[in-house]
MISEZA-729000 format. One record per residue (C-alpha): residue number from 1; x, y, z; residue in three letters. Coordinates in Angstrom, 3 decimals. Example, Ala and Ser with C-alpha at 12.3 -4.5 7.8 and 13.67 -1.06 7.14 Angstrom:
<sites>
(site 1, (12.300, -4.500, 7.800), ALA),
(site 2, (13.670, -1.060, 7.140), SER),
</sites>
This chain:
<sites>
(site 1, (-39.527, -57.241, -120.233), UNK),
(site 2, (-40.852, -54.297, -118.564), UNK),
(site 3, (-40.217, -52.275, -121.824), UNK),
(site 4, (-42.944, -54.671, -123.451), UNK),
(site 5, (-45.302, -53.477, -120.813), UNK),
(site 6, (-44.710, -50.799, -121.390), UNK),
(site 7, (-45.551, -50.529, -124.934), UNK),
(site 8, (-48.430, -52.567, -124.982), UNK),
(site 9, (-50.396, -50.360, -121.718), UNK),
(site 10, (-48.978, -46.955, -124.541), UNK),
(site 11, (-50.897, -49.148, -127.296), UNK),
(site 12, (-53.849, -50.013, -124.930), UNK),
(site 13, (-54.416, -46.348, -124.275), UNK),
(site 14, (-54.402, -44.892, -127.943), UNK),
(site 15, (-57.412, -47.572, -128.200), UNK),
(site 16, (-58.804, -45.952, -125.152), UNK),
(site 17, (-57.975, -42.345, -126.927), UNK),
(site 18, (-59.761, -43.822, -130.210), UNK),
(site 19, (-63.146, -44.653, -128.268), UNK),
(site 20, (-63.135, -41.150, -126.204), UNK),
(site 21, (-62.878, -39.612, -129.920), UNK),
(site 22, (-65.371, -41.351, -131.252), UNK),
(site 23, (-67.947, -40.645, -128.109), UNK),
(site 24, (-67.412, -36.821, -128.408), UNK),
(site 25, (-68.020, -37.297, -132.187), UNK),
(site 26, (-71.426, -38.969, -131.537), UNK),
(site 27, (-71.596, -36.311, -128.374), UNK),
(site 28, (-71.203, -33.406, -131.087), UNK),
(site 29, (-73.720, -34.835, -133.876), UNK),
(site 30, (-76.249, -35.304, -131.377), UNK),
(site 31, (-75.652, -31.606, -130.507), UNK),
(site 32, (-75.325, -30.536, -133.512), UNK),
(site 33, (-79.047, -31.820, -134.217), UNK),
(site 34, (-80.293, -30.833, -131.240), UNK),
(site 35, (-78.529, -26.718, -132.191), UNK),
(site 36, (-80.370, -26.990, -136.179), UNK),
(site 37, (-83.941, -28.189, -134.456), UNK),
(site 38, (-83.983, -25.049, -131.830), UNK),
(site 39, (-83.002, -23.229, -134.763), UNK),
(site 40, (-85.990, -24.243, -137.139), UNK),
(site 41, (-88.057, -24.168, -133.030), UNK),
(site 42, (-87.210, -19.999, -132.722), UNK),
(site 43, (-87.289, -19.019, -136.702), UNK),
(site 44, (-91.352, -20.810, -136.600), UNK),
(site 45, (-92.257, -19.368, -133.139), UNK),
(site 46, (-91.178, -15.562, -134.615), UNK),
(site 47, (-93.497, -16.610, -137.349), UNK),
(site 48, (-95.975, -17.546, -135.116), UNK),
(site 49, (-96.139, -14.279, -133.237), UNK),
(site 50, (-95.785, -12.168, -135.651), UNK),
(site 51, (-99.182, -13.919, -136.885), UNK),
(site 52, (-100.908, -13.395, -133.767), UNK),
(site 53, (-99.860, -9.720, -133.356), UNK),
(site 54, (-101.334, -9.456, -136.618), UNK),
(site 55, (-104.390, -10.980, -135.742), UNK),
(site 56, (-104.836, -9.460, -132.465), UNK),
(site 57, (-104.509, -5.756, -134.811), UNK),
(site 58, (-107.392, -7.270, -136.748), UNK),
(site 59, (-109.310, -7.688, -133.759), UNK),
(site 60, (-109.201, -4.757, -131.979), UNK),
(site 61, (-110.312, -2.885, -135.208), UNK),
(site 62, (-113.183, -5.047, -135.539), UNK),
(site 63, (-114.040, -4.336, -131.536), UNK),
(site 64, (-113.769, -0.325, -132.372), UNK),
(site 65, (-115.913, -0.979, -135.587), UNK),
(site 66, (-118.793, -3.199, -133.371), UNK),
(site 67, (-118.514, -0.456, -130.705), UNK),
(site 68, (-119.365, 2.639, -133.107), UNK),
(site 69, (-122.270, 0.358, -134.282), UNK),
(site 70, (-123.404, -0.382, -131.455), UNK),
(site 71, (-123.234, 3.197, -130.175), UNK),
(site 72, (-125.269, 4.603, -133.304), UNK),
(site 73, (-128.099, 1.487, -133.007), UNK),
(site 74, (-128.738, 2.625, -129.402), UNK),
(site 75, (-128.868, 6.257, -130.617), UNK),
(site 76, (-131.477, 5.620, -132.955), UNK),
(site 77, (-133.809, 3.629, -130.418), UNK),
(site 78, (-133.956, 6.053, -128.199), UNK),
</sites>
């Protein structure tokens, strides 16, 4: 009698193992996901700044160029 119970509470808690497996599958996949997307987040924010420190180049050249201009037009008024 008490050997039934306790084969049936040793069968009750490989069920219990089966479910705990299967939540730290689902636990991992969702992880997994989550890992690839801040992946793809980091390799398009690198291309992002490296765009704006481009841009920001472009700009300050154009600022040096308006400032010589501006320089020789007020030269030449007075």
């Amino acid at each position: 009698m008490v050997f039934m119970q306790v084969i049936s509470a040793v069968s009750n808690l490989g069920e219990g193992f089966d479910g705990l497996i299967r939540i730290l599958q689902i636990i991992g996949g969702i992880f997994g996901v989550y890992f690839i997307l801040w992946i793809i987040s980091n390799i398009l924010n690198l291309r992002r700044t490296r765009l704006l420190k481009k841009v920001l180049v472009k700009l300050e050249e154009n600022n040096k160029k308006l400032d010589k201009l501006l320089k020789s037009t007020k030269k030449k008024r007075n």
